[in-house]
N, C-alpha and C positions, 0 to 999 in steps of 0.2 A: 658438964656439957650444957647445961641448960640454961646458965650464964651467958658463954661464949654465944648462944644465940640469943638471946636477949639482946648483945652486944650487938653483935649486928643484925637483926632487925633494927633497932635505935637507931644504928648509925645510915641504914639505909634509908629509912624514914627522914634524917635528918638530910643526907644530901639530897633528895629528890626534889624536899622543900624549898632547900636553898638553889636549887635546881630552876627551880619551874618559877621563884623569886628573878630570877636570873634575866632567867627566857622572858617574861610577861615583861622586866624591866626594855629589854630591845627590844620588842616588840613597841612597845610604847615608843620608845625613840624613833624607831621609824618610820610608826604612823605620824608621829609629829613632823617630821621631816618631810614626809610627801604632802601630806597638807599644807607646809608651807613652800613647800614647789609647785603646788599645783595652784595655791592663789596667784602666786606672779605667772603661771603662765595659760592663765584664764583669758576672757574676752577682754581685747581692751578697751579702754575707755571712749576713746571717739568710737569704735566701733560700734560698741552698744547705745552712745549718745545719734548713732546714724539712724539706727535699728528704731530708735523710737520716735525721732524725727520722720520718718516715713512711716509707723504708724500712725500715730496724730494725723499726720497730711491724710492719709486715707480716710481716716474716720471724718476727718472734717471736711471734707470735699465737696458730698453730698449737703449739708449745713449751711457750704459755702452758695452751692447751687438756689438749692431754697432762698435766701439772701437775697442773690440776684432778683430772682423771679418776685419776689415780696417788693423791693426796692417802691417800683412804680405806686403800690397801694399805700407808702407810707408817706406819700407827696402830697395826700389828699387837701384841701385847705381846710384850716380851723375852726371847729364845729359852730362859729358863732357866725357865719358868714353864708348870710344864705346862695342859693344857687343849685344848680343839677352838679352832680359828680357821676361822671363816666367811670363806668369797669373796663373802655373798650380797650383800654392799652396793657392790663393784664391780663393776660391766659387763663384761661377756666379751667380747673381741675376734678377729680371726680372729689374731693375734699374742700374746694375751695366755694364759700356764697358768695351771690353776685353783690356789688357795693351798692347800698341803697343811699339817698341823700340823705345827709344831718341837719333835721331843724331842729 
């Protein structure tokens, strides 16, 4: 008798193995399989190239604003030219000094 169960524990042991070899193998298959369903039906490409075109524009808006407002202070004439240079046509900021002449 003590064979016969020897025999099969063994044998139970082995198919569980071969068992759970089995299962872990589909398993795998069809994590692989949704991953590659799930990349094609992800954002698409113009979408996400939308997405980040309208953040840039946001973020540089403000940049763009600054720009304008600088514009007039970089007309100034070249430092070897003497004469008064006005601030009156740029806006005073709480960051901004007044422009003083270049001799």
């Amino acid at each position: 008798m003590p064979e016969e169960l020897f025999v099969i524990v063994v044998l139970s042991i082995v198919s569980m193995t071969v068992l759970s070899i089995v299962k872990m193998v589909l398993r795998y298959r069809r994590e692989r399989e949704q991953l590659r369903r799930g990349a094609s039906e992800g954002v698409p490409l113009s979408e996400l190239e939308a997405v980040v075109r309208r953040a840039v524009a946001g973020a540089i808006a403000p940049l763009a604003e600054r720009i304008e407002q600088l514009e007039p202070v970089r007309r100034l004439p070249p430092a070897g030219v003497e004469g008064e240079v006005s601030g009156a046509d740029v806006p005073e900021g709480p960051h901004e000094a007044p422009v003083r002449p270049v001799r």
